[in-house]
N, C-alpha and C positions, 0 to 999 in steps of 0.2 A: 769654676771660673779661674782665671791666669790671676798675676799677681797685680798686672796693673789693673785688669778689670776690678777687683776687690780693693785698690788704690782707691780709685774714683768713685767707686759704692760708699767707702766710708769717708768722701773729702779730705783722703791725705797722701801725703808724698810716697812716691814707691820705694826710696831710700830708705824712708821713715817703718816701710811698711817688711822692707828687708833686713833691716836691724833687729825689728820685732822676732822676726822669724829667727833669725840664730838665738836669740833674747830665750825664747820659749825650747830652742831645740829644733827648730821644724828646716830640713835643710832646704831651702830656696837660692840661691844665688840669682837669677834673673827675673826680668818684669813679665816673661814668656811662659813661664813655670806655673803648673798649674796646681793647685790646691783643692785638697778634699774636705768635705762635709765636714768632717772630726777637726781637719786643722782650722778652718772659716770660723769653726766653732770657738775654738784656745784663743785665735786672733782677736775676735769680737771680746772673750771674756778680757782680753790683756788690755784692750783700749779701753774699756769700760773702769779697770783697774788705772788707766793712766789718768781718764777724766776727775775720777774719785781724789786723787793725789796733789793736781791742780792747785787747791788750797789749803796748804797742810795748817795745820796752828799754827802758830808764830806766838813771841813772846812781846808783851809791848814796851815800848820803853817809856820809864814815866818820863824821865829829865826831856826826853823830845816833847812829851803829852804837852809836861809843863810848859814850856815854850811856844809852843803851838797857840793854847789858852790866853798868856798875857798876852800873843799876837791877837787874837782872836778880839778879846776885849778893849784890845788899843783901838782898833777899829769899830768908824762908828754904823752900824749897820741893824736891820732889825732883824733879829734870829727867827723869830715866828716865822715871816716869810719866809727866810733859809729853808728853816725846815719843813714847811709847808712845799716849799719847790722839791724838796730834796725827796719828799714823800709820795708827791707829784712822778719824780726822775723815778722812783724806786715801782711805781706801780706799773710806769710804760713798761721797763726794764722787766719785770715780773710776766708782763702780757707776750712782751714777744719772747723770753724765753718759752714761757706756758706754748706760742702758737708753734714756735723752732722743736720742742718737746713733740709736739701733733705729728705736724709735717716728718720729722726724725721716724714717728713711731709709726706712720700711715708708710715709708719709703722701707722700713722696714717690714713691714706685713707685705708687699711688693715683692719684696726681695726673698721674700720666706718661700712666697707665692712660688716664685721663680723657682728658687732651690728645690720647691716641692715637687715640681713638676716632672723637673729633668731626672728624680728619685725612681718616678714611673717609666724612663725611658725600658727596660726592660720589657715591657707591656706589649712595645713594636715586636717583638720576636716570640716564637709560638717554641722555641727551645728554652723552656723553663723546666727545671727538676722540683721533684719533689722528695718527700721522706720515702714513696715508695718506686718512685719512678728514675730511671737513671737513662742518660740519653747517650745512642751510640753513634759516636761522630768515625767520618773516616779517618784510617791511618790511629785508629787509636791502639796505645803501648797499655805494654804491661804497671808503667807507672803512674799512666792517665786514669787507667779504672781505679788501681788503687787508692788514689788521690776523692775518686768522687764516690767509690766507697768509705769514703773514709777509714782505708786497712792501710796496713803494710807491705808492702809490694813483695816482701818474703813470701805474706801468708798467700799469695795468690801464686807464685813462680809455686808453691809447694801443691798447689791446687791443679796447676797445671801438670806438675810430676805425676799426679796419681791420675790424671787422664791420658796420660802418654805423650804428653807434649812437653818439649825440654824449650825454657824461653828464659831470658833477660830480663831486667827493667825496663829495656827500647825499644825490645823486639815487638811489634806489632802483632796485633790477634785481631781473629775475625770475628763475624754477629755473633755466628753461633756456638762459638767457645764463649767469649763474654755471658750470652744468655744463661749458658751451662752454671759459671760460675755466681752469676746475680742472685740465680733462685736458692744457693745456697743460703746465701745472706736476705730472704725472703723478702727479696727487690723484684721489678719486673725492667725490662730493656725496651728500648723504644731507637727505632733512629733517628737520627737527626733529622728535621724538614730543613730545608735548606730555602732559605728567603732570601728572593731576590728581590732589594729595597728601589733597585731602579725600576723597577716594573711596580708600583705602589699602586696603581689602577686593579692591576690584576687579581691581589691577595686582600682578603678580608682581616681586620684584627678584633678577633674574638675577646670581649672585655667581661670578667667576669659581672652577676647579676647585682653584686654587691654595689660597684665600682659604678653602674648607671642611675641617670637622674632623667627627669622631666626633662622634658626639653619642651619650644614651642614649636607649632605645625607651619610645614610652609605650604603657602596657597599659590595657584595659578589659577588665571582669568582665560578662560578660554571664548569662541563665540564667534557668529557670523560678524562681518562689519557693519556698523550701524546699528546694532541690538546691546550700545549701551555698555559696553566695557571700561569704557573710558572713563566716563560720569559715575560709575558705579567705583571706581578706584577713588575719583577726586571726592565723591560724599565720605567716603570710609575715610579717606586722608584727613579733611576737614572736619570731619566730624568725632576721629579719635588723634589725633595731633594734634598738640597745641597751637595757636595760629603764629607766623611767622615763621615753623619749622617745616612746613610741608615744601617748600620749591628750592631749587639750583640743586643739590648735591643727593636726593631723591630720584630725580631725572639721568643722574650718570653714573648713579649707583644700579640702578634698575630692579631695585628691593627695598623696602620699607617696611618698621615695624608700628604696628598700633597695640594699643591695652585698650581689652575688654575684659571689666569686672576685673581688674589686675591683675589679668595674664595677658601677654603677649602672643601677637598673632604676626606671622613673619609672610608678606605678600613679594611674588618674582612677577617684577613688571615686564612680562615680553612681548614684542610685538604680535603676535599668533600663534597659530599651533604648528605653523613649518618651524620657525624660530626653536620651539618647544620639541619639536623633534629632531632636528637639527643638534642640539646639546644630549639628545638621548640617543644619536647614535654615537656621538662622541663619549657615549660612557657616564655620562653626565644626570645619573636621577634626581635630581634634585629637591621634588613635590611629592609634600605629603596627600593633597585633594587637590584635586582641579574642581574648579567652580566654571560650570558649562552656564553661561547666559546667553537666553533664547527671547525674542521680545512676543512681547503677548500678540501681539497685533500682524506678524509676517508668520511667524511659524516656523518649523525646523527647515531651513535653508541648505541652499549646497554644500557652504562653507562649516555648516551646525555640524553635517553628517560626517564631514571630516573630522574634523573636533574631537564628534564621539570617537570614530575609530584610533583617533591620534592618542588619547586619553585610557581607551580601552586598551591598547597595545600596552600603553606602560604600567597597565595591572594596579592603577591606585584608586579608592573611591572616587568616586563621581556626587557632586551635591549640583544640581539646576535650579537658575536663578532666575525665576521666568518675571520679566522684566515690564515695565509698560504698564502696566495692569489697570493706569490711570487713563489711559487712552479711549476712546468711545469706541473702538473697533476691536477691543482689546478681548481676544477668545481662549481662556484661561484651558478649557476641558480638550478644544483642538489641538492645543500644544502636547497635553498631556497625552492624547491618542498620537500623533505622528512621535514622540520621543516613544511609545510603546511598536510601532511600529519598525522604529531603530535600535532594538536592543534593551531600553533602558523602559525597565518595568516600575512608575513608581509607585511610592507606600498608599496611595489613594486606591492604586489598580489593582493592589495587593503582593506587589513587589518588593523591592529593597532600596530604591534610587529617591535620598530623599529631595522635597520639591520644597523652594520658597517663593512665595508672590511677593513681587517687588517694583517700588518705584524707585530706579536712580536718582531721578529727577528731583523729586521733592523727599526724596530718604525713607519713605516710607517699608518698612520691612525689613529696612537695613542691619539694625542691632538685631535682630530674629535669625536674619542670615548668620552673622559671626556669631549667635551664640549657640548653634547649630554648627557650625567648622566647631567651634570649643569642645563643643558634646561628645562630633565624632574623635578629634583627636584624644580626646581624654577615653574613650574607649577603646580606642587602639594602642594607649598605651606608649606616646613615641618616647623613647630615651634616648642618650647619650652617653659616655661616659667623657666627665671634663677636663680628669687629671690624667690628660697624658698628649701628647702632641698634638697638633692640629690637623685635620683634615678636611678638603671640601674642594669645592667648584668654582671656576672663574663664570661670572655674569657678565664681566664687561670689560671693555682693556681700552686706555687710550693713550697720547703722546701729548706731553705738554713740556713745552720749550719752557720752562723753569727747573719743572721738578723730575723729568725724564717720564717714565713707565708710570701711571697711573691706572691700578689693577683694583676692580671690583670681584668680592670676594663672599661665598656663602660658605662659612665656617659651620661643618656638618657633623664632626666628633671633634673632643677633647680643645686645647685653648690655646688662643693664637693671642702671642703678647708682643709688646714692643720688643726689636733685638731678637727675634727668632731669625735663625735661617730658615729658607722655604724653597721648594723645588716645585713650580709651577708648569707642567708643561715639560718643554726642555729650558727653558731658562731660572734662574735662580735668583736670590739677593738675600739682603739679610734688612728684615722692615726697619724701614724708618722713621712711617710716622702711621699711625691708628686712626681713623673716623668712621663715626657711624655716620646713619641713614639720614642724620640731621644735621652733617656735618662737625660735629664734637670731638676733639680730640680725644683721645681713649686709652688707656694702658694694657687691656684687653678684651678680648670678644670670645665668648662661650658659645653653645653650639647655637644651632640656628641663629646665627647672629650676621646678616648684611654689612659689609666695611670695605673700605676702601684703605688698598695700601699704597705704597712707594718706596722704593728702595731695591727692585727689578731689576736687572741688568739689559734684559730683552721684553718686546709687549708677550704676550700667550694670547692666545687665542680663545673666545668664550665658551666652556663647555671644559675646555683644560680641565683635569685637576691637580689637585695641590695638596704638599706635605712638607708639615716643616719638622726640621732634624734637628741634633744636637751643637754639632757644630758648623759652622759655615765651608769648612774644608772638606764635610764630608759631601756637604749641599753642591758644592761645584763640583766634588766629580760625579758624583751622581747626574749630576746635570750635564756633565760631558759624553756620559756612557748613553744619555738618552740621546743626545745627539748623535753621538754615532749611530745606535743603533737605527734611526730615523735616516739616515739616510741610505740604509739594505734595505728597510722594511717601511712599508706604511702602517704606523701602528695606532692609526685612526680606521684602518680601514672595516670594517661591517661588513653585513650581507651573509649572502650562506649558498653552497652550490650541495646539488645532490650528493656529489660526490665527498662532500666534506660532513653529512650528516652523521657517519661513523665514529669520526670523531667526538660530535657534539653526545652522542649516546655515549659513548665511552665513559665520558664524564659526567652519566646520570642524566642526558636530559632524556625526556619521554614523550617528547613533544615538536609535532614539525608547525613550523608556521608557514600559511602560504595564506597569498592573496590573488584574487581571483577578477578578471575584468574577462569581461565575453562579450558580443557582437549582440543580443538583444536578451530579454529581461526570462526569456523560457527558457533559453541555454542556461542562463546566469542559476537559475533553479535547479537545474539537470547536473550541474557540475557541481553547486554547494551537495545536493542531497548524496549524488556520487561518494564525492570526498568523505562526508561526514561518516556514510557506513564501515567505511576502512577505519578497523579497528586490530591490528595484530600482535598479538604479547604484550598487551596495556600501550603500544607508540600510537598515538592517536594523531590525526591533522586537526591542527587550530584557524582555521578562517578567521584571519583576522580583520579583512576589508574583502567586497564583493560589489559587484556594480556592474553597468553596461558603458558603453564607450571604448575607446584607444586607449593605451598604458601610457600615463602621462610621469612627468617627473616628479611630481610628488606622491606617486604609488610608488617612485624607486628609492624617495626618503623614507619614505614609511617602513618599505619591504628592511633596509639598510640599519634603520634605530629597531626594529624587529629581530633583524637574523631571520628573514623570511625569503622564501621562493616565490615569484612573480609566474603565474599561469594566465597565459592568453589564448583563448579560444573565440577562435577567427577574427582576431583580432593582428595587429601588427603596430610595435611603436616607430616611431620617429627616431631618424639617425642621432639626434639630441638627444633624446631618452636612453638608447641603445647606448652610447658612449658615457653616459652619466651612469650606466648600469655597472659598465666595465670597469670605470673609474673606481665603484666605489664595491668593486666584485659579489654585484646581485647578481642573481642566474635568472632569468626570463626563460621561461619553456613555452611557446609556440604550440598550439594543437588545433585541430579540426574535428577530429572523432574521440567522443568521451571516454570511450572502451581503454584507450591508448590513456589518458590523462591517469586512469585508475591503477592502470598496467605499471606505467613508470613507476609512480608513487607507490604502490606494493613490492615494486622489485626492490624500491632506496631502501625501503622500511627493512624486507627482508636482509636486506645487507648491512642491515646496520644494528640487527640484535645480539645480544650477549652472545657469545660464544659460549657453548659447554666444553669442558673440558675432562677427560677420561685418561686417567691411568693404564699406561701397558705396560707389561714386566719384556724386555728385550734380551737379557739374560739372568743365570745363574752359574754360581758357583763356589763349590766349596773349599774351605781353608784346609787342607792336608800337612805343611808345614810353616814354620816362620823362622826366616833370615834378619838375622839381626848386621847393622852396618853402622859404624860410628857415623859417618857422615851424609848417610841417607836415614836410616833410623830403621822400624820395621819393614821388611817387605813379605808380605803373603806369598807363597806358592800354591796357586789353587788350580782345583779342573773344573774342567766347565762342563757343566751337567746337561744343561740346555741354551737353546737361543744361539745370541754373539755376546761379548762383552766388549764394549768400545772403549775408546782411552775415548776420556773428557764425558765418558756419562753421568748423570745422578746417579747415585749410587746409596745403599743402604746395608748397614751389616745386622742381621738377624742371627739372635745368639737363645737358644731355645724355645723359639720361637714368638720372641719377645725383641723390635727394634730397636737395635744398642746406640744407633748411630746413623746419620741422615749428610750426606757430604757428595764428592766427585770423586771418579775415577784420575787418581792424579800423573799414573806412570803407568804403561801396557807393556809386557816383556813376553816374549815366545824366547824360549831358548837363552840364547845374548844377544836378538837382534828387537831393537825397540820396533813396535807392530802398533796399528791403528785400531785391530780388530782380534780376537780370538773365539772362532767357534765350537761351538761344542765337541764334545771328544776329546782334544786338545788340553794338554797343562799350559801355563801361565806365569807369570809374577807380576803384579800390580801393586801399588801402594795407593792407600787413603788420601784427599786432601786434608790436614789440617787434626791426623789417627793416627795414632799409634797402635792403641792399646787393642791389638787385632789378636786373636787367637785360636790355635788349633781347635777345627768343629763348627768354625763361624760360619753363615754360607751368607753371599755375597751378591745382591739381587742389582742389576741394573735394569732402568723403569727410564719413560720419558711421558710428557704428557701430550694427546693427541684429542686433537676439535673435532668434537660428533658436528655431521652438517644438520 
């Protein structure tokens, strides 16, 4: 913190707090200046030392005492009271120090809190060294390694002498001279990752095992309309909420937490599973379980079977809350065969999908339900880690003519306190005020924690997410760099085209998602069983949704929060669907004959496996003399035995037939005229990249690497 924030932490002048600072040595001249741990630390102990000082002894004086006394006894008054008042004044006096002491030491543990946190910023960056690891950034000098070897930049300029390299303390070096010299000092080299903090959606932060806790599970309500979603939230509210805390600031938060058996269960009120998919193609996973409600008495419905695929796509358990069960129509076993007919096998039928009977209505099975979410999540183990930034999901965003941006918020790692910056989206702020799900003012919220903040400059949009930084100056540009960027790219946009599934394998995935709509219920057969047997070098198709009808808009939400390809077999969508596809660049592929659906999708698959890669030797040649030059350094004279040798190839120097040396062809010479190429038969002069130490008898292999089909 600067010097007036550390002013007002301790209730006192910045003058006061500037004085100090030369007092102790610590050089500060302005309220802007910032201060570190160590110094926060001498300040605190110097005030502490000034409070102690306050009332130093004194000496009394009797000739006043005396005076005092005959005044005292001139007057006629009853002392008992006095002092009974005075014992009275002395006890208030005692209590509100004692509570001013509380308060003091609670705003302290706060403030520690604070300090502790921002200790873990480091955490954000995956460029951390260790005793054996040393990381290699670009542009780094001969006096940077030295530094983080902790040597002397002699002993490495000497290190480089004896490899042939003449360098400076400024002079930069490449990976693989560094590497050279780390393994002496039985270090390993790494390069730098390079994090891009504006793109905070994209990159994971790895928190060691130590560093995680418990956390509590978030639940979604999924479920036809009219099968009790509703009533099944307001029993759970009412029935684990104390009463008068369930309404107004629950409804605009759109999350709520209840305690069962005193742990906490974290519920995301959203209107459906578009809703719920809608924030998951935004990036947005939010849910630990989805809790699928089917009422006993209708059965798995149109809107059921959505659900499941909507719930099934985002790969998280599934618990069914088969609902009604009090009803006289109410057919507990039919429920259980049509969800077996959709996928969802449960523990009765000898599945995995577990099942609870349940009344909304009158709460019957209710705590059964939650203590089933408890069980699963306690089995899966959900952590967090809390000391270190926050990060998470916007639920809800709205404008209120008082307090401007009013941002609901699902804090999903480490801890979001009053006074952070936070980068939401593209817009930024610095919070300014904390409530929970109850509306309670708060000074922080851990993870899985529902809250509503203020302090936004712009609304976000729900599904955004969010990160808060260290300082506010870093939060506005980073929030500038995402506005620009948003305005070249759409960096909300999903979906996935054939042509881009190279990429997606590139990067490990092994898997095509597609969904499948056909023109009647025996195609729809013909094309799943198709698909399913395409099997090539483990890329397998995942059907994620199948059906008969027209490709409607919410197959193109679905295919979108997926990264899925849309197949339609004689089928055709609507110019609405089609422009909602393009929008949000789903690829729909159109077919009539199956042969052609199998065709395409083996040809994506084939183009999008690993490439192998194979070594070929292009030339050789041997070393017969070396040219020494002050200001070029070694240069070879060799002939070339076979092949060509190209300026700019990989290059290798083989010195009895043992690899000395792994680099580029840095300079080609024929005669005195510089040359691209030298073939066989032919002498030469070439030099190393980044080599010296070349010597007569050396032979000189250039290789390239070349993709078997």
């Amino acid at each position: 913190m600067n010097i007036l924030e550390y002013a007002m932490d301790v209730d006192k002048d910045v003058s006061l707090i500037l004085d100090l600072c030369k007092k102790v040595g610590i050089n500060k001249t302005k309220e802007d200046d910032f201060l570190t741990d160590e110094e926060i630390t001498i300040l605190d102990i110097e005030l502490d030392n000034m409070k102690e000082n306050l009332n130093p002894d004194y000496e009394v004086d009797e000739e006043l005492e005396e005076k005092v006394s005959n005044l005292v006894s001139s007057i006629d008054i009853d002392l008992d009271k006095v002092n009974t008042k005075v014992e009275k004044l002395k006890k208030q006096d005692n209590q509100k120090v004692k509570e001013k002491n509380i308060n003091a030491s609670n705003k302290a543990k706060f403030l520690k809190g604070k300090k502790e946190i921002y200790k873990h910023r480091d955490k954000l960056m995956t460029n951390q060294e260790d005793g054996d690891v040393i990381v290699y950034s670009d542009n780094m000098t001969v006096g940077m390694l030295a530094e983080r070897l902790k040597i002397s930049p002699a002993e490495i300029i000497k290190k480089l002498f004896e490899l042939g390299v003449m360098a400076t303390i400024n002079q930069e070096i490449n990976y693989d001279i560094c590497e050279m010299i780390v393994v002496d000092y039985d270090k390993k080299l790494k390069r730098e990752e390079q994090t891009d903090k504006s793109n905070f959606e994209q990159y994971e932060i790895v928190d060691r095992e130590e560093d995680l806790e418990l956390r509590p599970p978030v639940i979604t309500i999924m479920g036809h309309v009219d099968h009790g979603k509703t009533t099944l939230l307001d029993t759970i509210r009412k029935t684990n909420v104390a009463s008068g805390e369930a309404g107004g600031i629950t409804q605009a938060i759109g999350a709520y937490q209840v305690v069962v058996d005193g742990k906490k269960i974290t519920f995301i009120d959203t209107p459906g599973h578009e809703a719920f998919t809608e924030m998951r193609s935004r990036g947005a996973s939010v849910t630990d379980i989805v809790v699928l409600i089917v009422a006993a008495n209708d059965g798995v419905m149109p809107q059921t079977k959505e659900a499941i695929d909507h719930a099934k796509a985002a790969n998280v358990p599934i618990v069914v809350a088969i609902n009604k069960i009090d009803l006289p129509d109410a057919n507990v076993d039919r429920v259980l065969t049509e969800l077996t007919e959709n996928g969802l096998v449960p523990e009765k039928f000898g599945g995995d999908v577990v099942t609870c009977n349940i009344s909304a209505k009158k709460g019957t099975g209710v705590n059964e339900l939650l203590e089933t979410l408890l069980l699963i999540s306690e089995m899966r183990e959900l952590k967090a880690n809390p000391n270190r930034y926050a990060t998470g999901t916007v639920l809800e965003a709205r404008t209120d003519n008082k307090v401007g941006s009013i941002v609901s918020l699902l804090v999903q790692s480490g801890t979001l306190r009053i006074g952070d910056p936070v980068v939401i989206g593209n817009s930024y702020g610095k919070i300014r005020s904390l409530k929970d799900d109850k509306g309670n003012n708060i000074t922080m919220a851990s993870p899985s924690t529902p809250v509503e903040i203020t302090g936004i400059n712009e609304l976000p949009t729900a599904g955004d997410k969010f990160m808060a930084f260290e300082t506010e100056k870093e939060a506005r540009s980073i929030s500038e760099e995402r506005k620009l960027r948003s305005h070249h790219k759409d960096t909300n946009r999903a979906g996935m085209s054939l042509d881009e599934l190279y990429s997606m394998v590139r990067d490990g995935v092994k898997e095509i998602n597609v969904l499948v709509k056909c023109d009647v219920k025996g195609s729809e057969e013909a094309v799943r069983n198709s698909l399913n047997k395409i099997n090539i070098d483990d890329v397998r198709i995942n059907i994620i949704r199948s059906g008969v009808g027209t490709i409607t808009e919410s197959d193109v939400k679905l295919a979108q929060a997926s990264n899925a390809i849309i197949i339609g077999f004689n089928v055709r969508p609507n110019n609405k669907t089609n422009d909602l596809a393009k929008e949000n660049n789903v690829e729909i592929r159109l077919y009539n004959i199956i042969y052609k659906v199998v065709e395409d999708m083996e040809a994506a698959i084939k183009g999008i496996l690993d490439p192998v890669y194979e070594e070929k030797v292009t030339g050789v040649c041997e070393v017969r003399q070396i040219f020494k030059f002050s200001k070029i350094g070694n240069i070879a004279g060799c002939h070339v035995t076979s092949g060509t040798i190209k300026n700019g190839s990989d290059a290798r120097i083989v010195r009895d037939g043992i690899v000395i040396y792994t680099s580029k062809i840095a300079s080609l010479q024929h005669e005195k005229d510089q040359v691209k190429e030298v073939v066989s038969g032919y002498d030469c002069g070439l030099t190393i990249l980044d080599y010296q130490d070349i010597r007569e008898g050396d032979v000189i292999e250039t290789f390239m690497m070349v993709e078997v089909k």
